[in-house]
C-alpha positions in Angstrom: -28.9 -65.6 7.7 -28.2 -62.8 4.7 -25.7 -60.2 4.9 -26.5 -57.1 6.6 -24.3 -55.5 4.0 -24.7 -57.1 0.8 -22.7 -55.2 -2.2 -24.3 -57.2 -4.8 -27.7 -56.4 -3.6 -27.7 -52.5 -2.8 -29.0 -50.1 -1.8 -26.7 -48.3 -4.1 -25.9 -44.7 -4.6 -25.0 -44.6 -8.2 -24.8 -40.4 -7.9 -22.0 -41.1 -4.9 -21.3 -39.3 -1.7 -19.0 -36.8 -0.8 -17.4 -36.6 2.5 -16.9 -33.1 4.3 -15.7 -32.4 8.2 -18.2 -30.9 10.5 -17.6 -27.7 12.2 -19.4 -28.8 15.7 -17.7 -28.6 18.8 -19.6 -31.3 20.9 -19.5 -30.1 24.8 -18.5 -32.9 27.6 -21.1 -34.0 29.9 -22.0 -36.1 32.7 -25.1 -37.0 34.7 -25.7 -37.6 38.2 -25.0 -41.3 38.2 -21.3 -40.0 37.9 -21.3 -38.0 41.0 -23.2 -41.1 42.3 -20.5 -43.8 41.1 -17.5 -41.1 43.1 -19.4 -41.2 46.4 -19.7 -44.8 46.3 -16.4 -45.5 45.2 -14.9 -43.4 48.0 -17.4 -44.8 50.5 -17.4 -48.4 49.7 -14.7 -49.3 47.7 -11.7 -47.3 47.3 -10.0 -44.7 49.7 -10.9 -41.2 48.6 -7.1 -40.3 48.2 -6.8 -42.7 45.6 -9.7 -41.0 43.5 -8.3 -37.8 44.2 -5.0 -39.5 42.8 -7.1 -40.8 39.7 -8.7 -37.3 39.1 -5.4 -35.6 39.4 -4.2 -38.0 37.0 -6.9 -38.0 34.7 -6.6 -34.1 34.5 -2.9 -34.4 34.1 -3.1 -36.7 31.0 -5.9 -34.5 29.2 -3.3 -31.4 30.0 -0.9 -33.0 28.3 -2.7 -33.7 25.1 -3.8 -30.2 24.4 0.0 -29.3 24.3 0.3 -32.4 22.2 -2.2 -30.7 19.8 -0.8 -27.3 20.4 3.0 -28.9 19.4 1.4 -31.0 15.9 -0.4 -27.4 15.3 3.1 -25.5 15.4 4.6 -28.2 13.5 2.3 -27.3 10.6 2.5 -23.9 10.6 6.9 -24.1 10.4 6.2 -26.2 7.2 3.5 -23.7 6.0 5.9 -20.8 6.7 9.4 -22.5 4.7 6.7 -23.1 1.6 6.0 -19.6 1.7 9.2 -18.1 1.5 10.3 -20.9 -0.7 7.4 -19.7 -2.6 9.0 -16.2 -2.0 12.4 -17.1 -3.2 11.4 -19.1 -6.7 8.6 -15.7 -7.1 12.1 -13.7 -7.0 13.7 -16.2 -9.5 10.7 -15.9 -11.9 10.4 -12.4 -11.8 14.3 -12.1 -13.2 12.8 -13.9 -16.6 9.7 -12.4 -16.8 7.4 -9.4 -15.7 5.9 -11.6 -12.8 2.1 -10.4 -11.5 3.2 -7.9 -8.5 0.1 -9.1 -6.7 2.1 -12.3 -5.9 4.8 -10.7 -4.0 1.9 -8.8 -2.2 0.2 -12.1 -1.5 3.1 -13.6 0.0 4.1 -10.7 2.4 0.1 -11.4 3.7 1.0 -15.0 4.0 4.9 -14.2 6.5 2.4 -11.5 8.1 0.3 -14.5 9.2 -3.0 -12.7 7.7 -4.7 -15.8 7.5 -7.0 -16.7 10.4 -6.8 -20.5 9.9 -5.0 -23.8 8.4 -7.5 -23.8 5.8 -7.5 -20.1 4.5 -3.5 -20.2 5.1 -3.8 -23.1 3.0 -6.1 -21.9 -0.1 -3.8 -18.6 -0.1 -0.7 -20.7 -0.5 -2.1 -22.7 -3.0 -3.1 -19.2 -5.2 0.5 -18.1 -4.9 2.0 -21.3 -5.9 -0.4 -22.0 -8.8 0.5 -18.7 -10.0 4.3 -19.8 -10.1 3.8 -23.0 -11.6 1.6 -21.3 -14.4 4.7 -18.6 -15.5 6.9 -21.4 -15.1 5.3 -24.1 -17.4 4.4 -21.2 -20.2 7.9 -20.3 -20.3 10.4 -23.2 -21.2 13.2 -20.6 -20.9 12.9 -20.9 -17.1 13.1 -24.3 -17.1 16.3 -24.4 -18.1 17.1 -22.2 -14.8 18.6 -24.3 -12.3 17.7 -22.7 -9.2 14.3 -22.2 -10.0 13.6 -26.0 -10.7 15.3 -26.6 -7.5 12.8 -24.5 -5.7 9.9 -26.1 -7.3 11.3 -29.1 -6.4 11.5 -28.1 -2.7 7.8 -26.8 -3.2 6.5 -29.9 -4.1 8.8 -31.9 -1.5 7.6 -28.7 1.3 3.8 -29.7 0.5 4.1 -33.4 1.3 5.6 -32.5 4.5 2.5 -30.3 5.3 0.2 -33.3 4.5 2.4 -35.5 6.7 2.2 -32.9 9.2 -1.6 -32.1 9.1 -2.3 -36.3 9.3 -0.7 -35.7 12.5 -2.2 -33.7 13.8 -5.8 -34.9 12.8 -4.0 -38.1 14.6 -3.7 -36.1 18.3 -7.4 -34.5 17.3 -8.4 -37.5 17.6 -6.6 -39.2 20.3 -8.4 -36.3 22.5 -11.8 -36.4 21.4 -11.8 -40.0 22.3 -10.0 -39.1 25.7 -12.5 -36.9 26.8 -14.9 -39.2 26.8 -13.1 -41.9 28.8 -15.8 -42.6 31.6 -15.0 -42.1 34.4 -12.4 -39.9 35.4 -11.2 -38.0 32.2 -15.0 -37.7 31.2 -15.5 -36.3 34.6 -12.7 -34.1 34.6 -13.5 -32.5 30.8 -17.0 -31.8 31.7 -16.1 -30.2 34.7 -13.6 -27.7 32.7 -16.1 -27.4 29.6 -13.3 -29.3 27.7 -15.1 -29.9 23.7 -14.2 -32.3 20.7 -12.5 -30.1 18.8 -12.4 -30.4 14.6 -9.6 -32.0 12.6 -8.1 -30.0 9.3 -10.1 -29.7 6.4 -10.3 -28.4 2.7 -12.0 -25.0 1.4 -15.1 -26.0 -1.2 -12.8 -24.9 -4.1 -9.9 -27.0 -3.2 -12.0 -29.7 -3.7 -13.9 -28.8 -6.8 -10.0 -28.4 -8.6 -9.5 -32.3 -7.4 -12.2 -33.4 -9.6 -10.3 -31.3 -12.5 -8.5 -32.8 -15.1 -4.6 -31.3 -14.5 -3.5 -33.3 -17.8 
């Protein structure tokens, strides 16, 4: 018998394929044969206060992961906020050596005001402010040479991989409940009957990823 998949063969896509998240909240639902399957159990097979135990259960447990997705949410935005006002701090530093665009300092107050309405647009606008820095700070060596500066850049860089650790997180607990609420039979019951959804992990504005593909070097 041939491989199902066979690499040497094809079909290949020479042009590629790029991957994107989709925004679709997908509802919870049941049928009848779930109410069926309760009755039965409770008739035939198990006491009903032991379902009621399961479904108490199963409620408790689906609870407990939206705080669990509420907690990894909050733990990005805390490394989101100490990038900004590091960001805030080295914009300070910059401006000493230079006339600095005042448009940054407005930008950041937006970004402690919380003016963005998501991860991804807090993201993009954090991303401006910082390219900005990094720009006045590679076209003038002189501010290389100050120390506090580099230090903040280097708690910029060290800030940003801490928000991707973070964010891996919590697409971890995103997914850890869209597979719970589909856990026949009690959780499955128990999310359709609260109109519990999947709900969608982080992902990337269209321009951040159209500067991946750039050449930085």
């Amino acid at each position: 018998m041939a491989n199902e998949l066979d690499e040497m063969t094809g079909p290949v896509n020479e042009a590629g394929r790029d991957v994107n998240v989709i925004e679709k909240q997908i509802p919870v639902k049941v049928g009848v044969g779930s109410t069926i399957f309760q009755v039965v159990l409770c008739l035939f097979i198990i006491p009903i206060p032991f379902v009621l135990l399961a479904r108490v259960n199963a409620g408790k447990k689906l609870s407990q992961l939206q705080q669990k997705i509420q907690q990894a949410a909050s733990q990005v935005d805390n490394y989101m906020e100490q990038r900004v006002v590091i960001l805030q701090n080295a914009a300070k530093l910059v401006e000493k050596g230079i006339d600095l665009d005042k448009s940054t300092f407005t930008e950041i107050a937006k970004l402690r005001a919380g003016g963005a309405e998501s991860f991804t647009e807090q993201n993009k606008a954090i991303e401006e402010v910082s390219r900005k820095i990094n720009v006045a700070f590679e076209n003038y060596p002189d501010l290389k040479a100050h120390q506090e500066l580099a230090d903040a850049m280097q708690q910029n860089s060290y800030t940003q991989r801490e928000i991707t650790a973070a964010r891996e997180h919590y697409n971890d607990v995103v997914a850890e409940w869209n597979k719970a609420i589909f856990e026949w039979p009690f959780k499955q019951i128990i999310a359709a009957k609260r109109g519990y959804t999947t709900r969608i992990p982080f992902s990337v504005s269209k321009e951040v990823k159209q500067q991946a593909r750039g050449v930085f070097f």
